[in-house]
PyMOL CGO cylinders between C-alpha atoms (Angstrom):
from pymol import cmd
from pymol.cgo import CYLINDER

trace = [
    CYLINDER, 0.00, 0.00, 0.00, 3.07, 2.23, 0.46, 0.3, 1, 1, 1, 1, 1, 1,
    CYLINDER, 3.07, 2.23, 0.46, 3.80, 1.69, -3.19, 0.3, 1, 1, 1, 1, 1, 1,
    CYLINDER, 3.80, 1.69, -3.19, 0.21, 2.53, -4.64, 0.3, 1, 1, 1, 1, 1, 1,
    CYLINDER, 0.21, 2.53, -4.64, 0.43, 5.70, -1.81, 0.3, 1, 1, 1, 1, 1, 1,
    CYLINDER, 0.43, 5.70, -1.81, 3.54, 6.74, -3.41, 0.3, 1, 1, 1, 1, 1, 1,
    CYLINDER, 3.54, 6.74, -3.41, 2.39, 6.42, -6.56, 0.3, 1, 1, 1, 1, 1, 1,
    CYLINDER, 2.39, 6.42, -6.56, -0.51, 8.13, -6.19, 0.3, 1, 1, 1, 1, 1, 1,
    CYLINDER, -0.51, 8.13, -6.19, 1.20, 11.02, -4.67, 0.3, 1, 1, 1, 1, 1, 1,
    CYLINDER, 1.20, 11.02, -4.67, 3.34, 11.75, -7.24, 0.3, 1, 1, 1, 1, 1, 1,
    CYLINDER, 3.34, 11.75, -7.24, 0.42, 11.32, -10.05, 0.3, 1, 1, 1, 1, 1, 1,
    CYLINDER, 0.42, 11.32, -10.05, -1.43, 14.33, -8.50, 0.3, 1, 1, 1, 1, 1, 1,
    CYLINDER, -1.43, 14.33, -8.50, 1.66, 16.66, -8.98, 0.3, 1, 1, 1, 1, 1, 1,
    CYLINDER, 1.66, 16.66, -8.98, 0.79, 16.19, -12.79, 0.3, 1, 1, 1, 1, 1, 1,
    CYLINDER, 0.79, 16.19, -12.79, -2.66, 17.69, -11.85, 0.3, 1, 1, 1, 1, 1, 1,
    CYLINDER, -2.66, 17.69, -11.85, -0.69, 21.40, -10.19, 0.3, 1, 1, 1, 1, 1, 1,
    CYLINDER, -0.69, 21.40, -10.19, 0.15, 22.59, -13.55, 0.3, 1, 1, 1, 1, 1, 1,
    CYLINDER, 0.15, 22.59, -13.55, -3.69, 22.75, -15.12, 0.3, 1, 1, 1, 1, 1, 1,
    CYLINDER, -3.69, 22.75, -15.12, -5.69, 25.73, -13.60, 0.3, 1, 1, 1, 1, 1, 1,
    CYLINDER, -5.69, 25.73, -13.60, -8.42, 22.86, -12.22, 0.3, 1, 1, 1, 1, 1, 1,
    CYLINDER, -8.42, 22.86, -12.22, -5.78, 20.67, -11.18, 0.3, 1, 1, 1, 1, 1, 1,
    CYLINDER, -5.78, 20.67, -11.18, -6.31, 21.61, -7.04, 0.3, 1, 1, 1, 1, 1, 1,
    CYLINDER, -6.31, 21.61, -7.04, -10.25, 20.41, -7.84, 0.3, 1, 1, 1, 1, 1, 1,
    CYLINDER, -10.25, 20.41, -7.84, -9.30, 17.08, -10.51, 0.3, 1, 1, 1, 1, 1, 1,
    CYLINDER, -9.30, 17.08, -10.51, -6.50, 15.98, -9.14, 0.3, 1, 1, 1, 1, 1, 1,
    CYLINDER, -6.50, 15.98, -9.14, -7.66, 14.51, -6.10, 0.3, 1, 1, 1, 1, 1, 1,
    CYLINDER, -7.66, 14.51, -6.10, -10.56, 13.22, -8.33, 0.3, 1, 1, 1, 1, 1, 1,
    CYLINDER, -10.56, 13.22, -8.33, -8.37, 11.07, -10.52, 0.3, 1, 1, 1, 1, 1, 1,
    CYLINDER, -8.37, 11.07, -10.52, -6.26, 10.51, -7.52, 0.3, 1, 1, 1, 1, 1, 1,
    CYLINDER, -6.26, 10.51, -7.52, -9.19, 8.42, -5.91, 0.3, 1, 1, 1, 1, 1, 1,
    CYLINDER, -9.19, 8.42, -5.91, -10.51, 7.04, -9.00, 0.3, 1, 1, 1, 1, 1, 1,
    CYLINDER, -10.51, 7.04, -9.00, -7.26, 5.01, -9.64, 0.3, 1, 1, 1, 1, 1, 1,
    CYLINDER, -7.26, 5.01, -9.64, -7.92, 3.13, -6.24, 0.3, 1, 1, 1, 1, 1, 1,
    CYLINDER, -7.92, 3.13, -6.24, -11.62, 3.15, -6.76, 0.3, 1, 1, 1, 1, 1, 1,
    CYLINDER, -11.62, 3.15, -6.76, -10.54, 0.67, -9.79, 0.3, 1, 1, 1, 1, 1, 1,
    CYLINDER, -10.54, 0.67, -9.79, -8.24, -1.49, -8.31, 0.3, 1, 1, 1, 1, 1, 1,
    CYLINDER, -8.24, -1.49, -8.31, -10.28, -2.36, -5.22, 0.3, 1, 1, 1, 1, 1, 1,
    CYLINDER, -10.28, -2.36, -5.22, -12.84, -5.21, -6.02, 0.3, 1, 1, 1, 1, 1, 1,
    CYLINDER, -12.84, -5.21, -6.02, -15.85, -2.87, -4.81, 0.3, 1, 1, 1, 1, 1, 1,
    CYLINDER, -15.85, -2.87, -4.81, -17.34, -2.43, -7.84, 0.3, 1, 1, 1, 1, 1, 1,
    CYLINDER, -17.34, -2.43, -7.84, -17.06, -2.90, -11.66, 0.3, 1, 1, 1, 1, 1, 1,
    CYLINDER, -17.06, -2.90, -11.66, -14.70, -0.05, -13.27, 0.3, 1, 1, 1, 1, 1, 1,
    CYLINDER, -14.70, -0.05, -13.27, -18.18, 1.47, -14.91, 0.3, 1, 1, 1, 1, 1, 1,
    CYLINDER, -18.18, 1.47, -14.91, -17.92, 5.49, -14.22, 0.3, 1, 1, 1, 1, 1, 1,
    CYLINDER, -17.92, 5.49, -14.22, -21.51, 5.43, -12.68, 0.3, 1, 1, 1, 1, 1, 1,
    CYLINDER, -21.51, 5.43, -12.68, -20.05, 2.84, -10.28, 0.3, 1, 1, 1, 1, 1, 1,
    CYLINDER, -20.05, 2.84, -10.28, -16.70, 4.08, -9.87, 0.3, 1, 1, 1, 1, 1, 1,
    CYLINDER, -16.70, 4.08, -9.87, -18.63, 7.21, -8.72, 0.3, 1, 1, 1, 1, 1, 1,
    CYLINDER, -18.63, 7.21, -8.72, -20.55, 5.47, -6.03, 0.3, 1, 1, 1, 1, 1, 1,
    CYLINDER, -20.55, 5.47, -6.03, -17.28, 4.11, -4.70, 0.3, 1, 1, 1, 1, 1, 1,
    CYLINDER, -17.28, 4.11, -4.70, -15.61, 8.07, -4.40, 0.3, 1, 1, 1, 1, 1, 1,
    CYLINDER, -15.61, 8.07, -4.40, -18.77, 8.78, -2.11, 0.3, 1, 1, 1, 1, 1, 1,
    CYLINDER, -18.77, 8.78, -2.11, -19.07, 5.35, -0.50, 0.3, 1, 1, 1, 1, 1, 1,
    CYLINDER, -19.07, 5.35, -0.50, -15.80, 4.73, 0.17, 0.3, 1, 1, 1, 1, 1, 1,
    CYLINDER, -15.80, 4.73, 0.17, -13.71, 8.24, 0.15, 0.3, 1, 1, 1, 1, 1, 1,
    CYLINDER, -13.71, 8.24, 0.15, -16.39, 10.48, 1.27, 0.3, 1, 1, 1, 1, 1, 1,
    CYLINDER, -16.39, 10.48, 1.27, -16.45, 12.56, -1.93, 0.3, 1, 1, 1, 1, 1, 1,
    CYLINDER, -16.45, 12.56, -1.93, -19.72, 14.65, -3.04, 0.3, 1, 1, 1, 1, 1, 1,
    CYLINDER, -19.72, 14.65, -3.04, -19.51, 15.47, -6.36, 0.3, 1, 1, 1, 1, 1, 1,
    CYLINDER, -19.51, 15.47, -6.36, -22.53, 16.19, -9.11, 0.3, 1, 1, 1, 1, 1, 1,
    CYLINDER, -22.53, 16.19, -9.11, -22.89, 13.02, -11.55, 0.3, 1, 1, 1, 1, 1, 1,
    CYLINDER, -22.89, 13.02, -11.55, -22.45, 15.38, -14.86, 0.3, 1, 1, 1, 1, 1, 1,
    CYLINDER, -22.45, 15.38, -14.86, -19.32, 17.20, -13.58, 0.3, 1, 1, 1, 1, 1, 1,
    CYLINDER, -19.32, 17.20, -13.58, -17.88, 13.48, -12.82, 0.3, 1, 1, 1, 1, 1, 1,
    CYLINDER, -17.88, 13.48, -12.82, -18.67, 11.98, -16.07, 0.3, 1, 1, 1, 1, 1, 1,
    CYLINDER, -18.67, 11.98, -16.07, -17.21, 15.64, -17.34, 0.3, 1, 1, 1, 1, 1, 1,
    CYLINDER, -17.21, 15.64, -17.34, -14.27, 14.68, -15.57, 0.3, 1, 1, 1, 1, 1, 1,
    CYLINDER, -14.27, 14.68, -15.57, -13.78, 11.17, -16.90, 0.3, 1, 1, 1, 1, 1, 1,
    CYLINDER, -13.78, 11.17, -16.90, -14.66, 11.97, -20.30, 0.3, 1, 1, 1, 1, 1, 1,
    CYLINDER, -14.66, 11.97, -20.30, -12.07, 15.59, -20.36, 0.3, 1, 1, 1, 1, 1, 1,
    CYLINDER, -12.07, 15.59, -20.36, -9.46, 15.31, -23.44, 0.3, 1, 1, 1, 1, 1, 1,
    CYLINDER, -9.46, 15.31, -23.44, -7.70, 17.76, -20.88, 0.3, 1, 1, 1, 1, 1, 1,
    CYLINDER, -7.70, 17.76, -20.88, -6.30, 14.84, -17.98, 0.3, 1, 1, 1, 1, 1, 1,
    CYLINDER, -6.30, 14.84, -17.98, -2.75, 15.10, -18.40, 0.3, 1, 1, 1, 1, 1, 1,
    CYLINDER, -2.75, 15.10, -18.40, -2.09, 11.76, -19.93, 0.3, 1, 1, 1, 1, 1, 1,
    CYLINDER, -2.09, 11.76, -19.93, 1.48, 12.43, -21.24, 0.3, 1, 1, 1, 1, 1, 1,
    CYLINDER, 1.48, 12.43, -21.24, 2.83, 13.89, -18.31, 0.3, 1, 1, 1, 1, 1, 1,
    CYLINDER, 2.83, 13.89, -18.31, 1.14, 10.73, -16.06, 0.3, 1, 1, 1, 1, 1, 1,
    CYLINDER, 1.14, 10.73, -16.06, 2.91, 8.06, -18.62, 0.3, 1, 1, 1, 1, 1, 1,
    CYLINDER, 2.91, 8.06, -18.62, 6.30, 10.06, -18.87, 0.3, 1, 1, 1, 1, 1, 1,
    CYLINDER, 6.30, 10.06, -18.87, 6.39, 10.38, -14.98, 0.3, 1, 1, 1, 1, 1, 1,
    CYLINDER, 6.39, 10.38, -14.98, 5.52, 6.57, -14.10, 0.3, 1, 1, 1, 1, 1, 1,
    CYLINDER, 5.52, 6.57, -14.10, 8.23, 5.39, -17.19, 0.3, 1, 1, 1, 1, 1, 1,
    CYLINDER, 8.23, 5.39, -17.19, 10.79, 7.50, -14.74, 0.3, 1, 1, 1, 1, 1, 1,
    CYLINDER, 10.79, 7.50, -14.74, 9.48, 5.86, -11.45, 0.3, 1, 1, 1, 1, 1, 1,
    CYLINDER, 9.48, 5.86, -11.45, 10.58, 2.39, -12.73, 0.3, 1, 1, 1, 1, 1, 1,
    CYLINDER, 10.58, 2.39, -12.73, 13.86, 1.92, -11.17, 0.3, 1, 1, 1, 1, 1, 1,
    CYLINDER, 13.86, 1.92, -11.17, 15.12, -0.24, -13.74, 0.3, 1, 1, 1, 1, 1, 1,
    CYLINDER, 15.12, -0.24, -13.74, 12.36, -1.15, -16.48, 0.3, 1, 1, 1, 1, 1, 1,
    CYLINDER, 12.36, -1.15, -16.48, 14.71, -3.39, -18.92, 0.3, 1, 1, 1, 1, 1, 1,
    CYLINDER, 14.71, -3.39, -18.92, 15.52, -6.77, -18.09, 0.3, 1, 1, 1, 1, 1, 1,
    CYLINDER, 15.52, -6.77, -18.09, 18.34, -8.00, -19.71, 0.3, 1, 1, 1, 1, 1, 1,
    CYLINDER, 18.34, -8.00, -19.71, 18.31, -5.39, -22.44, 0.3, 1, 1, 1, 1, 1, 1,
    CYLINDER, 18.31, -5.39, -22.44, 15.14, -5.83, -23.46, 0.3, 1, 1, 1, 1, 1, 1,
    CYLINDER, 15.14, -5.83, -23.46, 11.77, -4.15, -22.60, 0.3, 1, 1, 1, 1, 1, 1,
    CYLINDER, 11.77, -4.15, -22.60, 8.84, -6.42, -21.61, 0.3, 1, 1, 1, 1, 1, 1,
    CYLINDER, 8.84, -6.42, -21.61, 5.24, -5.04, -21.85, 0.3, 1, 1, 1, 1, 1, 1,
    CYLINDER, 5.24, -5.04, -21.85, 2.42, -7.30, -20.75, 0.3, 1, 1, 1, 1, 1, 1,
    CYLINDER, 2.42, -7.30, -20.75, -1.24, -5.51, -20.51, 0.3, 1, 1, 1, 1, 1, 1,
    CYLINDER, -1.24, -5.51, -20.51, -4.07, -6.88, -18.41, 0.3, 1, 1, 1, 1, 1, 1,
    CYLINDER, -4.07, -6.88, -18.41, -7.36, -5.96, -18.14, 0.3, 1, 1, 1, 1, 1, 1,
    CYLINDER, -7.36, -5.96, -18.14, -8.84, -8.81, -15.89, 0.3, 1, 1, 1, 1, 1, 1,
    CYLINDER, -8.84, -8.81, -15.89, -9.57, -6.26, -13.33, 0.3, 1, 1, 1, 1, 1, 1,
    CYLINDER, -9.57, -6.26, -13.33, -12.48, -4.97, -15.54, 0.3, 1, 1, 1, 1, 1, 1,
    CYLINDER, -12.48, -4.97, -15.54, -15.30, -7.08, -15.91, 0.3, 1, 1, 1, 1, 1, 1,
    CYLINDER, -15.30, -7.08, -15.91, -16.18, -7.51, -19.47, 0.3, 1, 1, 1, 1, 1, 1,
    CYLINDER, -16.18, -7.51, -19.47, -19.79, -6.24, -20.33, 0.3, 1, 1, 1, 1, 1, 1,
    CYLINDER, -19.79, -6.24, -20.33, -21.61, -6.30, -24.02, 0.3, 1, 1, 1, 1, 1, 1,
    CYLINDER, -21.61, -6.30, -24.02, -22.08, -8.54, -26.95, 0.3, 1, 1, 1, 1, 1, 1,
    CYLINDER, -22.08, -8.54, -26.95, -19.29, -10.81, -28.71, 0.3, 1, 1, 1, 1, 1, 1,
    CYLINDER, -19.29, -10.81, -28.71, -16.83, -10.25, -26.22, 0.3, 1, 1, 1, 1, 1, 1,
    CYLINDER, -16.83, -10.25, -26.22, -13.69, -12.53, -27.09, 0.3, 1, 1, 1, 1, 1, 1,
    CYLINDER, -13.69, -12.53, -27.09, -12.72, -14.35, -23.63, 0.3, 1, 1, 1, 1, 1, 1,
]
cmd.load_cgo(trace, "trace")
């Protein structure tokens, strides 16, 4: 948990430079956990139940969904800063990147897996 606190801390620095940032940042900072933990399903209308459940937050369903749906997180600036967290991400030269997205529950039609 020190890791993910860590973490977490350093992702909401990426939030200071936009002029919202004070307001989003602890938003996103939350969601990320909201995720992770097996509460609920990753769907925003649940992931916004968990913020109030869970972290206490109050915040208006169309500002959220605002939120979650804003070209304007600072996605660049999040990847570029975890890349330089990873002590040493090359093993033996090479680079190994390995995606999952079993966390998510899988909803719709003709879902493969």
């Amino acid at each position: 948990m020190l890791i993910l606190h860590s973490l977490l801390k350093e992702f909401k620095k990426e939030f200071a430079k936009s002029k919202k940032g004070e307001e989003r940042g602890p938003w996103f900072i939350y969601t990320l956990p909201a995720i992770i933990l097996p509460f609920v399903s990753s769907r925003t209308s649940n992931l916004l139940r968990a913020l109030e459940t869970l972290f206490g937050f109050s915040i208006k369903k169309k500002r959220y969904y605002r939120f979650m749906a804003s070209p304007k997180i600072p996605w660049q600036g999040l990847w570029i800063r975890l890349w330089k967290m990873i002590p040493e991400p090359e093993t033996n030269g090479r680079l190994l990147v390995a995606p999952d997205d079993f966390i998510n529950p899988k909803t719709g039609r003709n879902i493969f897996g």
